[in-house]
N, C-alpha and C positions, 0 to 999 in steps of 0.2 A: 585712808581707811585703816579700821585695826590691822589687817595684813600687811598694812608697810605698800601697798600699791598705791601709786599716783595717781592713774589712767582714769580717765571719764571714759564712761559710756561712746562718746563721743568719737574717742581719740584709737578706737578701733579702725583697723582698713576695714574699707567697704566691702573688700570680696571676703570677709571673715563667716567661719561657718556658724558662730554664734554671736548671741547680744546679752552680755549678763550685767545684773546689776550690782554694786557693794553693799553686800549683807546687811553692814549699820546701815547704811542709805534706805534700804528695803523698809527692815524693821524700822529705824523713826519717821517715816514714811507712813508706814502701817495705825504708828501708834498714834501720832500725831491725827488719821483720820478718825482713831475711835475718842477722842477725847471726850467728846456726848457720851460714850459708852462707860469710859471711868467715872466720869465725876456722876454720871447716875447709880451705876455700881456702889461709891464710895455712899451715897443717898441710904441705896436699898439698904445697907449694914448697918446704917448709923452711925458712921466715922467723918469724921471732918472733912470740910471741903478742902480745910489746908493741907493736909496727910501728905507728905513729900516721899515717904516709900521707905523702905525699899521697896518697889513693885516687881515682883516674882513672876516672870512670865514664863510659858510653856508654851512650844512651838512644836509642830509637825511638819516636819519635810515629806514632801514626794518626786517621784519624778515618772512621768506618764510618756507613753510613745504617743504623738497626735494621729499617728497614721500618716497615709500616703498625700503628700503635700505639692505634688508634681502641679506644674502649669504648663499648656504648651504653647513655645512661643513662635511663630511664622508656619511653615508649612511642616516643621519638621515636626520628629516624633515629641511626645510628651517625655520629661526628664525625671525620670523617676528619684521621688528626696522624699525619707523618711523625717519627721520633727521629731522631738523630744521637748518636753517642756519640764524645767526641775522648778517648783515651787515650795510657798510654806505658808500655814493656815497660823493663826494666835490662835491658842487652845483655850489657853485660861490664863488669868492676870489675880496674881492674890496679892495679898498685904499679910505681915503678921502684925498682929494687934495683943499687948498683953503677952500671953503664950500660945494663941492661936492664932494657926494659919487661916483669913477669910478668904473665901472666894469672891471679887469683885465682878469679875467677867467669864462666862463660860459660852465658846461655840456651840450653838445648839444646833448648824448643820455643818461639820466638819468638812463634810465632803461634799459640798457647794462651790460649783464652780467662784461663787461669787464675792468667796472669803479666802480663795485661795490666792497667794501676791505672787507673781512669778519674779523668780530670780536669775534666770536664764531662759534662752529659746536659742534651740541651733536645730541645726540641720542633722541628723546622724540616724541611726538608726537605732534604735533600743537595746539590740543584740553588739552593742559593738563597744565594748567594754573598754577596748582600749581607747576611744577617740572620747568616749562619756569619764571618762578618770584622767584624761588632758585637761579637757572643758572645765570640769567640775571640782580641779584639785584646789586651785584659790578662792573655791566657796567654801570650803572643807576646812580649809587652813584661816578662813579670816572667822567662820563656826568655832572653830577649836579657841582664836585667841577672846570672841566676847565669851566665854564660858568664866574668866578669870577678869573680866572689864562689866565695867557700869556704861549705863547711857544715861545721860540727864538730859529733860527735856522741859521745856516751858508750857505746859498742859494749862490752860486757864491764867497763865499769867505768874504761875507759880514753877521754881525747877523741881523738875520730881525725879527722884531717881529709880532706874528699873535694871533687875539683870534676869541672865538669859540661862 
């Protein structure tokens, strides 16, 4: 990953309080499902279907407390475990063309569950600043290094390239 991390998903121990995913993994992930979404974008504008980019995208982080996520297991009491979920929506995907910036793609319900990609899920509680800045320091740090890095991706059979 940009961060310099090896580790899959996978290669977490099982009793770990969280599951997070690699930022680029997330995003070309994300980008790769909207490819319907660009190459109609590029349509609406009237830019070619070849356009290799740079595609300029804007992203929005959150991170939400899910509430109280206890199960009880045999006879004993319910275990009280607060989630957290940190996520991130695509805002908007431009292109500059000439001297203007277009916009190809814009979320038109931001705050829909159904556009948001999570990039971690752990157990914590929302108030607990210091176990949420553990978790969430090598999303921050592999965040910080795509700000200065590209992604190229094969959208339609073409590389295109996007940054962040």
């Amino acid at each position: 990953g940009l961060s310099g991390i090896q580790h899959l998903v996978d290669d977490y121990p099982v009793d770990t309080i969280a599951k997070r995913f690699r930022y680029d993994a997330a995003l070309a992930s994300a980008l790769m499902d909207m490819e319907e979404d660009i190459l109609e974008g590029l349509k609406r504008q009237d830019l070619d279907d070849y356009f290799k980019g740079p595609f300029t995208v804007v992203i929005k982080e959150s991170c939400d407390g899910m509430g109280d996520v206890s199960e009880k297991h045999g006879c004993g009491p319910a275990v009280p475990e607060k989630a957290v979920r940190f996520s991130f929506t695509l805002m908007t995907i431009s292109v500059t063309h000439g001297n203007a910036s277009i916009r190809i793609f814009e979320e038109c319900k931001p705050n829909s569950e159904l556009c948001c990609k999570p990039l971690c899920l752990m157990l914590a509680d929302e108030s607990d600043h210091e176990t949420l800045t553990a978790i969430l320091s090598p999303l921050v740090a592999e965040r910080e290094a795509m700000k200065d890095s590209v992604l190229i991706l094969d959208i339609a059979g073409i590389p295109r390239t996007f940054k962040f």
